[in-house]
PAZAPA-4460 file (N, C-alpha, C; in steps of 0.05 Angstrom, whole numbers, plus 32768, in hexadecimal, padded with zeros to 4 digits):
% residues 231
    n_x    n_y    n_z   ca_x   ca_y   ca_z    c_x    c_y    c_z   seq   type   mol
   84F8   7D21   818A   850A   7D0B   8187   8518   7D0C   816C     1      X     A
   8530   7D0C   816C   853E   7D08   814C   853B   7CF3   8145     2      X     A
   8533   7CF3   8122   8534   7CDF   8118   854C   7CD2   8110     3      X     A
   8546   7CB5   8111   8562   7CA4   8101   856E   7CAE   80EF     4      X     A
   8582   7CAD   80E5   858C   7CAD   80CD   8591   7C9C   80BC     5      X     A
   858A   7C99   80AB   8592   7C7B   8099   85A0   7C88   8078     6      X     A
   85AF   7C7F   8077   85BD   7C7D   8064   85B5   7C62   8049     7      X     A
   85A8   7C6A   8038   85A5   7C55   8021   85BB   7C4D   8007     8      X     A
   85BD   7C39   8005   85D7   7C3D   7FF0   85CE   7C2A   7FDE     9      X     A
   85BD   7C25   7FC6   85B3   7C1F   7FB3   85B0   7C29   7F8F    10      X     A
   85B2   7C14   7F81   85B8   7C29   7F62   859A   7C29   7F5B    11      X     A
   8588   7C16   7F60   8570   7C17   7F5A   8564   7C33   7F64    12      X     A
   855A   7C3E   7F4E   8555   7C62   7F58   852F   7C57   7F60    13      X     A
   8524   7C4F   7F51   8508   7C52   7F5B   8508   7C42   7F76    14      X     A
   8512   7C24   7F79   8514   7C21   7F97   8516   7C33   7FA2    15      X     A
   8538   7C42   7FA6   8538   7C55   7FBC   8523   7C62   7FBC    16      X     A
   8518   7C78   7FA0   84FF   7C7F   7FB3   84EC   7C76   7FBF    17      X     A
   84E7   7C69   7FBB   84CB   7C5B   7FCD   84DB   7C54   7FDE    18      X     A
   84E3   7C4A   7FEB   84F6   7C4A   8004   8504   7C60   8018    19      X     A
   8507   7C77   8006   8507   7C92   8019   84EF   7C99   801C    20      X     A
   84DE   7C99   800F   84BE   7CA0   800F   84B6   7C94   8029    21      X     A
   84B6   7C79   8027   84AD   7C64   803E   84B5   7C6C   8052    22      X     A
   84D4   7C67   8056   84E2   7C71   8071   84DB   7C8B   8071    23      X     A
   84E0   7C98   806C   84DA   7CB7   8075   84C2   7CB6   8085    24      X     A
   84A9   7CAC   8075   848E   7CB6   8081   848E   7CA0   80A0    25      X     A
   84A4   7C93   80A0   84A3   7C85   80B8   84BC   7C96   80D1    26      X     A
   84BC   7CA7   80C9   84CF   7CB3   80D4   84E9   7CB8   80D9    27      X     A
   84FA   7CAC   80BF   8510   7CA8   80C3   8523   7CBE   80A7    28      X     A
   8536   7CCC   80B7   8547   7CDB   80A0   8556   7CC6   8088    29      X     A
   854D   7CC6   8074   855C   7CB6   8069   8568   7CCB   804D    30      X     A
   8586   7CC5   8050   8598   7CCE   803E   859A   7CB4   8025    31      X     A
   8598   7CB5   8005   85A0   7CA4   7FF9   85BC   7CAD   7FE0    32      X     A
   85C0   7C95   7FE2   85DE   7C94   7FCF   85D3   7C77   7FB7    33      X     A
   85E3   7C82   7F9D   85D9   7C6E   7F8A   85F8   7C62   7F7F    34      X     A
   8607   7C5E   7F97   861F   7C53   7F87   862D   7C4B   7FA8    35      X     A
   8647   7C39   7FA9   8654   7C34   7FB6   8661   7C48   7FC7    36      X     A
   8671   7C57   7FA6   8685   7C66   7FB8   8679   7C85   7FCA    37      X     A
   8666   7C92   7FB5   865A   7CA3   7FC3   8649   7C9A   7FE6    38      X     A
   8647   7C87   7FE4   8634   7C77   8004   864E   7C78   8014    39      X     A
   8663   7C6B   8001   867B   7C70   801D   867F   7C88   8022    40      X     A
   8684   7CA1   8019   868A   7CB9   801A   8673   7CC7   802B    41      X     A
   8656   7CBE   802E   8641   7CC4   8039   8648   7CBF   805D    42      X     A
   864C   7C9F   8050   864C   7C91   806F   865E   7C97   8083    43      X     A
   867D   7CA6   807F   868E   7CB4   8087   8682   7CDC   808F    44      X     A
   8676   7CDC   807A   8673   7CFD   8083   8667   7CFE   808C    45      X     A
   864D   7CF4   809B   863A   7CFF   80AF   862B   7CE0   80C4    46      X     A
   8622   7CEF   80D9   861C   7CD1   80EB   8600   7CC6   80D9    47      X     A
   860F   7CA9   80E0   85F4   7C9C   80CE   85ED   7C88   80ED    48      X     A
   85D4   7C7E   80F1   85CB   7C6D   80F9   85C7   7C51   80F1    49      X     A
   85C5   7C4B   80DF   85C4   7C36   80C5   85BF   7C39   80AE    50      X     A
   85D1   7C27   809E   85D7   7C22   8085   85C8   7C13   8075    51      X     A
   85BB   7C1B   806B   85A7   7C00   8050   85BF   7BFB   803A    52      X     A
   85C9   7BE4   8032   85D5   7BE5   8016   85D5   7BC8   8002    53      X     A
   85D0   7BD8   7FF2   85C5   7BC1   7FDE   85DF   7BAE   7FDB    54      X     A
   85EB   7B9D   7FCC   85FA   7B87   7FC2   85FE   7B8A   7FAA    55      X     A
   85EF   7B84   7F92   85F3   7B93   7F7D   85EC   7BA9   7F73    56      X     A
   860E   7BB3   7F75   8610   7BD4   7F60   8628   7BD4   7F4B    57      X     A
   8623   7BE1   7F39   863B   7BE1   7F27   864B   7BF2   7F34    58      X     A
   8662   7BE4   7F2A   8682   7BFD   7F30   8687   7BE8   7F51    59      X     A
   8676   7BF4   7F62   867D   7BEC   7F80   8667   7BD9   7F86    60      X     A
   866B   7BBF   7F84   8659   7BB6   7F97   8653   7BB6   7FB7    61      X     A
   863B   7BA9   7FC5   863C   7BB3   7FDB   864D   7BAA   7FF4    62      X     A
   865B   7B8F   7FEA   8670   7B7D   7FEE   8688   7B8D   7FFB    63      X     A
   868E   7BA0   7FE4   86A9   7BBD   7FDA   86A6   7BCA   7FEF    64      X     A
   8683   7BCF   7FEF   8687   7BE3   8006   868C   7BE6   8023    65      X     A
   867F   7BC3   8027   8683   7BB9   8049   86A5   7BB5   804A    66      X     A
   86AF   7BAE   803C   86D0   7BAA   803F   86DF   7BBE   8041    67      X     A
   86D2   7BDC   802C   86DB   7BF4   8034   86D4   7C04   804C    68      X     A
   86C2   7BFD   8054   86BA   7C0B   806C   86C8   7C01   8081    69      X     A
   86C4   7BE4   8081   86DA   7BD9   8093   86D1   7BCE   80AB    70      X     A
   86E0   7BBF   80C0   86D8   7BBB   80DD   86D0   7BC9   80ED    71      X     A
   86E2   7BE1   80E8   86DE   7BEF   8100   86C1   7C05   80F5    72      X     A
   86B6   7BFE   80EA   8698   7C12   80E2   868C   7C10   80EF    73      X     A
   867F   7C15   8103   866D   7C0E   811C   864C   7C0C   810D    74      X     A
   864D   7C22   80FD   8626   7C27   80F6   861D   7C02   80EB    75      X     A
   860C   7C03   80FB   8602   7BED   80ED   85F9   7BEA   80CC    76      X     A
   85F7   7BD4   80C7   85F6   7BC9   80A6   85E0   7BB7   80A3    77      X     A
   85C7   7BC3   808F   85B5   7BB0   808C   85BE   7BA5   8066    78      X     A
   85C5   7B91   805E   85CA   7B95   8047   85B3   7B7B   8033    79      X     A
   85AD   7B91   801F   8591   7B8D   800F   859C   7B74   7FFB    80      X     A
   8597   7B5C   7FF9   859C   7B46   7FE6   8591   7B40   7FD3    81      X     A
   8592   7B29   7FC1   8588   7B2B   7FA6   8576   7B0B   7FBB    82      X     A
   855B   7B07   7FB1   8550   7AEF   7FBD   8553   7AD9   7FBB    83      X     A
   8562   7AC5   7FCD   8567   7AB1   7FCC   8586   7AA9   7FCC    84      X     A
   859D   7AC3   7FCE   85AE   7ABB   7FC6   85C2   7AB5   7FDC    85      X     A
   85C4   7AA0   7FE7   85CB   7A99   7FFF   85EA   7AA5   8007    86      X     A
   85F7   7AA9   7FE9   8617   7AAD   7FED   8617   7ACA   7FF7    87      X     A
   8608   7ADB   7FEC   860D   7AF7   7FF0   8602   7AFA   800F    88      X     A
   85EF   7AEE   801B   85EA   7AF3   8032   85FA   7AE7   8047    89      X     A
   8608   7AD1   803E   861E   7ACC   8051   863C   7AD9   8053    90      X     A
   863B   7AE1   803D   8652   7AF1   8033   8653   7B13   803C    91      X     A
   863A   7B1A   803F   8632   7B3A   8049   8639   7B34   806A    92      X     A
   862C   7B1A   806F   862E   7B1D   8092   864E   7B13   809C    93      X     A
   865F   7B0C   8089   8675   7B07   808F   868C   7B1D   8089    94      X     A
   8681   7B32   8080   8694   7B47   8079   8683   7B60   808A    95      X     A
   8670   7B5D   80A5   8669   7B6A   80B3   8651   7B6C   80B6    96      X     A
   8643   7B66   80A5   8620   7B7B   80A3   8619   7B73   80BE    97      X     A
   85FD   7B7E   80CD   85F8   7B70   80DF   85E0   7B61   80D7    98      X     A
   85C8   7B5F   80BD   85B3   7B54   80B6   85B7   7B50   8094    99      X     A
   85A1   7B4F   8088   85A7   7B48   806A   8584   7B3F   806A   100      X     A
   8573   7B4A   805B   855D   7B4D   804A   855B   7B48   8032   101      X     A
   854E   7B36   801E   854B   7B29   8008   853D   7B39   7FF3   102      X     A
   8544   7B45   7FDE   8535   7B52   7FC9   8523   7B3F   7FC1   103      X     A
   8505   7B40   7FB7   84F5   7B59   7FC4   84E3   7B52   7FD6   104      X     A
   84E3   7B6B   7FE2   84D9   7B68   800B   84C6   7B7D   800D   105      X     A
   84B8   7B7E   8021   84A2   7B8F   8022   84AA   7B9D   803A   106      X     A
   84A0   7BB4   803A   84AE   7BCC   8040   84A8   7BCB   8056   107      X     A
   8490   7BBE   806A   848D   7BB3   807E   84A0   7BA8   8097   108      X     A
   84A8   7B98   8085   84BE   7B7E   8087   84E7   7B94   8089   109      X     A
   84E2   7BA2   807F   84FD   7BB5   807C   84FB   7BC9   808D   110      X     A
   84D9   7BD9   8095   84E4   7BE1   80B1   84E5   7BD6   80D2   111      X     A
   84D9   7BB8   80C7   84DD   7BA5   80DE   84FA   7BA2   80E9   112      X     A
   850D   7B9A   80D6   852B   7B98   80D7   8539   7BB1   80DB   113      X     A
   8530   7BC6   80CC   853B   7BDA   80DA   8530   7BE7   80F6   114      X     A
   851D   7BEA   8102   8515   7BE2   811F   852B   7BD6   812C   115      X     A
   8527   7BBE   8121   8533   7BA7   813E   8554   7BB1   8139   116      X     A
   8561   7BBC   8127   857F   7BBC   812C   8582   7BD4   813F   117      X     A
   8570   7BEA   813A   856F   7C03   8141   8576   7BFE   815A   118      X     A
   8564   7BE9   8161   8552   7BE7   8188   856F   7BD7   8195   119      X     A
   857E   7BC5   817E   859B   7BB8   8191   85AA   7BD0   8196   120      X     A
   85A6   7BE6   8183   85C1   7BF7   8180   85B8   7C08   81A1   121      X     A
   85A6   7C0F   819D   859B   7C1F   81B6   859A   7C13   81D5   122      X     A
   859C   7BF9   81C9   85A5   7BEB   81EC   85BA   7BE8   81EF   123      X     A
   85D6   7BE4   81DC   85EB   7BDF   81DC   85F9   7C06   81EE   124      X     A
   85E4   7C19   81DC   85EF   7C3D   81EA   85E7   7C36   8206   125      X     A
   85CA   7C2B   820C   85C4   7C37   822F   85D1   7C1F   823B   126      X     A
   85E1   7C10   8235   85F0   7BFA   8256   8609   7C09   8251   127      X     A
   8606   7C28   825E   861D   7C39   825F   862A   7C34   827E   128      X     A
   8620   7C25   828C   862F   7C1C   82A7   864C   7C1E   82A0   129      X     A
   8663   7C2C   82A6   867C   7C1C   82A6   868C   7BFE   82B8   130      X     A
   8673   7BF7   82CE   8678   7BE1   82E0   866F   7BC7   82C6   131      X     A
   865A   7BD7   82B4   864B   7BBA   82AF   8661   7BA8   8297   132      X     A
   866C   7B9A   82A0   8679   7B8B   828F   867D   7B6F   829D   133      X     A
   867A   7B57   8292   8684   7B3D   8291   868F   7B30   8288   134      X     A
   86A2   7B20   8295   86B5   7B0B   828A   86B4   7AEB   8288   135      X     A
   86AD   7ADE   827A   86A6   7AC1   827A   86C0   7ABC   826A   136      X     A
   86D1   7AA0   8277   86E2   7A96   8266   86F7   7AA4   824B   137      X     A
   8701   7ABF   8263   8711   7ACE   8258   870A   7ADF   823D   138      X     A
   86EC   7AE2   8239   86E1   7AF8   8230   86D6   7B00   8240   139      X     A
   86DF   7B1F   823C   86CC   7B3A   8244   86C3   7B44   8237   140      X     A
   86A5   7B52   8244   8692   7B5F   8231   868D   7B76   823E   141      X     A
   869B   7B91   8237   8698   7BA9   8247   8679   7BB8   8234   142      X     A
   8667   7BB5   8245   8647   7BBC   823F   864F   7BDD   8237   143      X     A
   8662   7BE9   8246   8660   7C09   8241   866F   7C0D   8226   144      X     A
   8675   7C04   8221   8687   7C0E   820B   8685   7C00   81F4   145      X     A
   8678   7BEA   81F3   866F   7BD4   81E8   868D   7BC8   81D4   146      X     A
   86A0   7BB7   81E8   86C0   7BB0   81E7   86BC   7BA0   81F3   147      X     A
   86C1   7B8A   81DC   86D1   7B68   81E9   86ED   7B60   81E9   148      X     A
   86F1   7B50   81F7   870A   7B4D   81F8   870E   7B2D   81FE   149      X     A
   8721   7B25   81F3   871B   7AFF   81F6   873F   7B02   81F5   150      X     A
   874C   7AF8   8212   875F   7AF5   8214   8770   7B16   8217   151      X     A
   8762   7B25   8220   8764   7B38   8223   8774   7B4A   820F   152      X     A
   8764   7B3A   81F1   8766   7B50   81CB   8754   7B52   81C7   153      X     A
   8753   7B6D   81C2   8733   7B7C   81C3   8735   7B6E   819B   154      X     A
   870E   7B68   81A3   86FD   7B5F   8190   86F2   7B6C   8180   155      X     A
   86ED   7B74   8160   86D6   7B84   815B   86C0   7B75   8150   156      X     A
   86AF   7B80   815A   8692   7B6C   8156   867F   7B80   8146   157      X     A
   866E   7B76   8135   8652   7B8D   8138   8645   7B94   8147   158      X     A
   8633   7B9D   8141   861F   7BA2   8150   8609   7B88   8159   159      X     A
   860A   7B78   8148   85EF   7B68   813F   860E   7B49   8152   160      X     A
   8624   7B47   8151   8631   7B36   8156   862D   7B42   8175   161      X     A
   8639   7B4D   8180   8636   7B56   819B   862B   7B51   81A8   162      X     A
   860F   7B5A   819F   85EC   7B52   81AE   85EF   7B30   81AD   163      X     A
   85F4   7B29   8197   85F5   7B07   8192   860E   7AF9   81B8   164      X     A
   862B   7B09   81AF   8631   7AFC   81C3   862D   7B01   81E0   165      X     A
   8627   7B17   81EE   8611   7B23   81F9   85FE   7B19   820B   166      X     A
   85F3   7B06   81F6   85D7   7AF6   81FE   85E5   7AD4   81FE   167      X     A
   85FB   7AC5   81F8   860C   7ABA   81F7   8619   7AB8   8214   168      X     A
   861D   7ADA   8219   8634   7AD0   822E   8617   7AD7   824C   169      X     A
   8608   7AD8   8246   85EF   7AE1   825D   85E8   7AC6   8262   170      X     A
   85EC   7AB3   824A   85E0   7A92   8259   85F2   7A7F   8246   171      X     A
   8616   7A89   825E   862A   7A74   8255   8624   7A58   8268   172      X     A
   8635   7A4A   8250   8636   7A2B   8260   8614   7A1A   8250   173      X     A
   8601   7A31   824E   85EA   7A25   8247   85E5   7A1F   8228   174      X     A
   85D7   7A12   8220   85D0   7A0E   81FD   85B9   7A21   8201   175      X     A
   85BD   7A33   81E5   85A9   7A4B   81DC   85A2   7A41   81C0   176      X     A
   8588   7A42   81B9   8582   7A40   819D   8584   7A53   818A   177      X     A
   8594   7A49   8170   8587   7A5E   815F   8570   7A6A   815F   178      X     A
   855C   7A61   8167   8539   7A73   8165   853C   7A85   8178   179      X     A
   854A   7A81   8194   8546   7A90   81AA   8563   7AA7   81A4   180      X     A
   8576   7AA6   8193   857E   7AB4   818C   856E   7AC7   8179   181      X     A
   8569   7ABB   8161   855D   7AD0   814C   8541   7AE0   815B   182      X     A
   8531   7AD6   816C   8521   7ADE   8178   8526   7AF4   8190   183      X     A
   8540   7AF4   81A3   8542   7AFD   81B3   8553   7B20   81AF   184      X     A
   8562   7B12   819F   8573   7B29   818E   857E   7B37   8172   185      X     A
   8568   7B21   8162   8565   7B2B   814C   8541   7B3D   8148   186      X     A
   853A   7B35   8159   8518   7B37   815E   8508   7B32   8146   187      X     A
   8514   7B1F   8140   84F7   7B07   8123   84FB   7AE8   812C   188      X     A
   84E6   7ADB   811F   84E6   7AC1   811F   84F7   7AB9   810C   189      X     A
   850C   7A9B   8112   8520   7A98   80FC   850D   7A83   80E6   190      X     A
   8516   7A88   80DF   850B   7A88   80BA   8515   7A71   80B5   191      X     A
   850E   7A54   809D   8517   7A4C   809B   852D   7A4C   8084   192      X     A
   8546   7A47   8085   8562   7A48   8071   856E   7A5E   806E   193      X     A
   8566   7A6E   808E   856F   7A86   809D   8596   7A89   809E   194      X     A
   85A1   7A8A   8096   85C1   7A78   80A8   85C3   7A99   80BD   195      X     A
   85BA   7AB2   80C0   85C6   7AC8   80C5   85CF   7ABC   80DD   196      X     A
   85C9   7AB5   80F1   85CE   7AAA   8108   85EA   7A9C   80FF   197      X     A
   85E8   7A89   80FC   8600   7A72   80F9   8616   7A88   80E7   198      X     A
   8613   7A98   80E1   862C   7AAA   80D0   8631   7ABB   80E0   199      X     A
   862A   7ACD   80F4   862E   7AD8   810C   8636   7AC6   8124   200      X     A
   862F   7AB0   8129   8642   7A9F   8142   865D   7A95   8138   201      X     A
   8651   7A98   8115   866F   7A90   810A   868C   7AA2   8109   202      X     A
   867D   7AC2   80FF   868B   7AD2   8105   869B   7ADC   8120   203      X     A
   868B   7AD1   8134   868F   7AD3   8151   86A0   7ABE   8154   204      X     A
   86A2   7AAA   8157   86B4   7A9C   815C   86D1   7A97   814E   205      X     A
   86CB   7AA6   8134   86EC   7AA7   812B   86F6   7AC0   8131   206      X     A
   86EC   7AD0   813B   86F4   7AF0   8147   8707   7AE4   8164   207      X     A
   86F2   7AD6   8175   86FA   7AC9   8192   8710   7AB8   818C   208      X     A
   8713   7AA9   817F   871F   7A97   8171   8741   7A98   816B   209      X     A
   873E   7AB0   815E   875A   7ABF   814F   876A   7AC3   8172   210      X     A
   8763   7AC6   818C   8770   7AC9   819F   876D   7ABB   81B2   211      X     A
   8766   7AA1   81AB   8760   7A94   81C4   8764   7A78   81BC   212      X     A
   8774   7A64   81CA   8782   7A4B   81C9   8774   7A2F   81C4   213      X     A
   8757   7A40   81CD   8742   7A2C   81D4   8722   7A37   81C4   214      X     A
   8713   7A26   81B9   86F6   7A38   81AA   86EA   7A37   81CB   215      X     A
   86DD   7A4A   81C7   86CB   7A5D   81DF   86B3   7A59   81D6   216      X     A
   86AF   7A44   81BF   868A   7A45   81B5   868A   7A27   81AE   217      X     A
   8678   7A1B   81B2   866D   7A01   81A7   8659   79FE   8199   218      X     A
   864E   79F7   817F   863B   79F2   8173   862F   79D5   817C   219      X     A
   8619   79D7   8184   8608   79BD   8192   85ED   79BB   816F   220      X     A
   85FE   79A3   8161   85F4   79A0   8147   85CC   7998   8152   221      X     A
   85BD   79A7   8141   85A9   79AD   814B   8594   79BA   815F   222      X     A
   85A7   79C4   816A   85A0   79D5   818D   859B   79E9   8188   223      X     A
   85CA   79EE   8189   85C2   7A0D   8187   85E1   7A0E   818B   224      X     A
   85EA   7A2B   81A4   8602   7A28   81A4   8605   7A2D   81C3   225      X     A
   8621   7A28   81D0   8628   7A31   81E4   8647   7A3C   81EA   226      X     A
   8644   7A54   81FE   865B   7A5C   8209   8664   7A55   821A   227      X     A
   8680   7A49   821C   8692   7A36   822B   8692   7A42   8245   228      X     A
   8694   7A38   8252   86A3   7A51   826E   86B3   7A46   8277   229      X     A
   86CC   7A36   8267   86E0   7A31   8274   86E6   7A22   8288   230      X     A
   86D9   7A27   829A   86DB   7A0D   82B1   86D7   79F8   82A1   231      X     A
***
């Protein structure tokens, strides 16, 4: 079986090592970079599977680098935070990441998250059906190719948004909880003063949003959320 590839992008040099040390002996290729621009230049020249990247670096922060990489970057993004700092983690998941981990974390806990993104990305490759796609309320969700389309303008979503709408459009019309979200498709229990959830339905809905006349999502204040179906 080949191993993952992970790409690290951190200035802290003794972290990274103990962190390639760790991952490695857990089986995973990991390439590291100690600066922005070199991680972009990494993340372009060879397939990566996921991205670790810290937030603060001099020269490039890791901000620089989700904006340079851009939308259309498919590899998923776990990006490493300073603890407690609520702005940078809403701010990482709004310029794409699909998760965000709090400096300092136990190494445990980091290949938990990297696990569970791994395991969406790998369900998102096998629903290679080209029949399997659905349409609720003028979004489509083509499973093979993993392409939405809301008003028939294709969407770009992450990886980690996808799975979210996904499981969204699998029980429209119904209220889903945040817990049974973070649980179902993030695979952890939500935490309390968690927002990742609420910044991913947020991102989701202004993506759907930008082409469609009408919101396609409702926030049910204390529930959870639901997808319209139009009727």
């Amino acid at each position: 079986m080949t191993s993952k590839k992970i790409l690290l992008i951190d200035d802290d040099h003794t972290l990274v090592s103990l962190l390639t040390e760790y991952l490695s002996s857990e089986g995973f290729d990991v390439t590291a970079c100690y600066n922005g621009e070199s991680g972009i230049e990494e993340a372009y020249k060879r397939e990566i599977d996921l991205i670790l990247l810290d937030v603060m670096m001099p020269k490039m922060d890791g901000f620089t680098v989700l904006k340079k990489l851009g939308e259309h970057y498919e590899t998923p993004i776990l990006m490493l935070t300073a603890k407690g700092d609520d702005s940078d983690k809403i701010l990482g998941l709004e310029l794409g990441a699909d998760d965000y981990l709090s400096k300092p974390f136990k190494h445990r806990e980091l290949l938990a998250r990297i696990n569970a993104i791994l395991r969406r990305v790998d369900i998102i490759k096998q629903q290679d059906e080209p029949k399997d796609h659905t349409t609720i309320n003028q979004i489509t969700m083509n499973y093979a190719t993993r392409e939405v389309t809301c008003h028939e303008q294709l969407i770009e979503l992450t990886g980690t948004e996808f799975q979210i709408l996904a499981y969204l459009v699998k029980n429209n019309g119904n209220i889903v909880k945040k817990e049974e979200i973070s649980e179902k498709v993030l695979e952890r229990k939500l935490m309390q003063y968690d927002r990742s959830i609420d910044m991913h339905v947020s991102n989701i809905r202004k993506k759907l949003n930008k082409y469609s006349p009408e919101d396609k999502m409702k926030t049910v204040r204390g529930a959870g959320y639901v997808l319209l179906t139009g009727e």
